[in-house]
N, C-alpha and C positions, 0 to 999 in steps of 0.2 A: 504494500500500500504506500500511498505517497503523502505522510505524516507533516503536519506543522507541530512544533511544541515550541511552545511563548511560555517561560518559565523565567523569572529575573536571576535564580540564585545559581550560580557555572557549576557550584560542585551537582546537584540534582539533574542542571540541564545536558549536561555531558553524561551523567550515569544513565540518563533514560538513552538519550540517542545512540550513546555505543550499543546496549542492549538489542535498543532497534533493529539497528543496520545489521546488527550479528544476527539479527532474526529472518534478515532479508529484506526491508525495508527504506521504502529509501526516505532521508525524512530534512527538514530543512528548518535554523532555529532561527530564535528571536529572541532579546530579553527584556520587551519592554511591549507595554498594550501599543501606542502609537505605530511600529512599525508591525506586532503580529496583524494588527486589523486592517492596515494594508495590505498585508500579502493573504490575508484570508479572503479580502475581495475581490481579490483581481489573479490570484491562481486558483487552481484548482485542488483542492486535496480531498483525499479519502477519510480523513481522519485529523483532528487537531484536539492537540493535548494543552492544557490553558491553566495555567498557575492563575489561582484565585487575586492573590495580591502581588499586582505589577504596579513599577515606577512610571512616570512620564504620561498623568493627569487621567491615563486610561485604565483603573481595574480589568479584573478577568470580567467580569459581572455586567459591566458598561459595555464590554468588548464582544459578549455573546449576544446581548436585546440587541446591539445595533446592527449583526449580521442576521440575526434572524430577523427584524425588521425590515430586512433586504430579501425576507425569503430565501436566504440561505440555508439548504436543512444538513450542512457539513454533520455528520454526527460528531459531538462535543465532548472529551473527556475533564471535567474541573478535575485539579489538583490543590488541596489544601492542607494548611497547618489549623484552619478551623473547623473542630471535629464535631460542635454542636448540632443537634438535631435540624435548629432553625435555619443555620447558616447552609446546610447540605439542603433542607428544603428550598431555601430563597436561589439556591446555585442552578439545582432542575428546574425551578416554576421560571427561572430567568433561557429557560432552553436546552441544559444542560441534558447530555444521556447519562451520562455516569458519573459516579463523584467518588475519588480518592484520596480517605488522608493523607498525609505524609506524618511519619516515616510511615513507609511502603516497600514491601518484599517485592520488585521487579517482578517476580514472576507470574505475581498475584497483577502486577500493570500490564504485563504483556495476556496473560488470559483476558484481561478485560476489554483493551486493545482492540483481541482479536475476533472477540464477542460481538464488540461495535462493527467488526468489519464488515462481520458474515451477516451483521443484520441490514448493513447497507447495500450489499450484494444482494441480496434477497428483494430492495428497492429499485436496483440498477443495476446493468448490466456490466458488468467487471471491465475496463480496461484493458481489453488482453493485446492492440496494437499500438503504435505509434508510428503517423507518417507526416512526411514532406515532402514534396513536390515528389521525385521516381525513389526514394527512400524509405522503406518498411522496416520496421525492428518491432520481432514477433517477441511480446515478454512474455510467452510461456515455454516454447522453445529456446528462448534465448539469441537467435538468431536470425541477420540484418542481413537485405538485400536491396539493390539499386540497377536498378532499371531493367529488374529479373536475375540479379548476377547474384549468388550469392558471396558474402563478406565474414571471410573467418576473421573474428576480433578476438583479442586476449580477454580476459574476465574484467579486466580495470581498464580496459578500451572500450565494452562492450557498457559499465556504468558510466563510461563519461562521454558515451555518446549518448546514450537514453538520457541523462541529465539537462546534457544539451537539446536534446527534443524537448523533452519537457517544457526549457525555459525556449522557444522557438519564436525566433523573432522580441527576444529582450536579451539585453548586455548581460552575460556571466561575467563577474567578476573571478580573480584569483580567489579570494577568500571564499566565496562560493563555492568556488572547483575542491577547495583544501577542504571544507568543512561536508560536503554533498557527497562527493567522490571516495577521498583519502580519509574521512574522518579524523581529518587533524583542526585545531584549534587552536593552531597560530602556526605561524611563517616557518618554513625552516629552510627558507634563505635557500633553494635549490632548482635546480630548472626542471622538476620535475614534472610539474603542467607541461611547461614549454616542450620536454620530449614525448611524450601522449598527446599533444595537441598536433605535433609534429609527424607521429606515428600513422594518426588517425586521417590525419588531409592522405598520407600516400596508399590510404584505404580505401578510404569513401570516396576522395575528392580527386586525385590526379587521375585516376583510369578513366576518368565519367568524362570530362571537360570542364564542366561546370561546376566551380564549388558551390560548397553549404557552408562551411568553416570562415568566417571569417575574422580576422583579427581590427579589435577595436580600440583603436590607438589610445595607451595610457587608462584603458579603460578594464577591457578583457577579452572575452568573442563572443561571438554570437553567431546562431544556426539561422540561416536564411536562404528562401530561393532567390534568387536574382530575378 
């Protein structure tokens, strides 16, 4: 599934997303209501994981009424340090599907997760492609073809092209690629992008004629047809 979690505190936000990703998961963070409720509007996810008390004027609380106000029916997991009966009430009557205190056994987050997931699947129909312009990447197979050709990619080629689907037609940043791709959360000063980025043009892009890769000056790249 393709997870938001908006959580302020790094040491939680990092324990949940590594779990994620190790789960299969691909998931993308936030630590602060102002920027989750942008990316909650304007991408698409399967599932979003929402610390009750965020910085930066936007609770989790204020952040859930104003996407379901938008008719957004994202399935919602609250995360909180308030275990009262009232406060988990006011969290679902605000939209919420499930409500977690913290501290929380991962395991017991990932069943629940996974719980939201298959109740969403049961609403809509699973995601199982991704395309652009002669570009297919089959995510149950695992495997991407262009213009009927198929494209054997490495397993860390084959996420940071579907990433780059995903975001199709908006700027990836590095720190994007480091935190989405590599599950790192912070810099480690390498050209590691740059030779996957490098890898992947003489995959998808040089045979075909026409790229989708392209590089956005001081910015990062981005997948686009011409």
């Amino acid at each position: 599934m393709h997870i938001l979690v908006v959580e302020d505190d790094p040491t939680v936000r990092n324990f949940v997303a590594k779990g994620l990703k190790e789960a299969g998961h691909l998931v993308e963070l936030t630590d602060n209501g102002k920027d989750g409720l942008f990316m909650a509007v304007s991408e698409k996810f399967d599932l979003i994981i929402l610390d009750r008390m965020l910085p930066g004027g936007i609770d989790g609380v204020r952040l859930l009424e104003t996407i379901r106000a938008q008719n957004n029916t994202t399935p919602v997991l609250l995360l909180s340090a308030l275990a009262d009966v009232d406060d988990r009430v006011q969290g679902l009557k605000a939209g919420g599907d499930d409500y977690v205190t913290k501290p929380f056994a991962f395991s017991e987050l990932l069943a629940r997760v996974e719980a939201l997931g298959r109740r969403g699947r049961t609403e809509a129909a699973p995601q199982t492609k991704l395309e652009l312009a002669d570009l297919e990447i089959d995510l149950l197979s695992r495997t991407v073809r262009r213009a009927g050709q198929k494209i054997d990619l490495q397993p860390r080629e084959f996420r940071l092209l579907e990433y780059l689907t995903r975001h199709a037609g908006q700027v990836v940043t590095r720190t994007m690629l480091l935190e989405g791709v590599w599950d790192y959360h912070f810099d480690p000063q390498t050209n590691v992008i740059d030779v996957h980025v490098s890898r992947l043009r003489q995959k998808v892009d040089k045979p075909f004629g026409t790229p989708l890769i392209h590089t956005i000056r001081n910015a990062g790249y981005m997948l686009r047809a011409e």
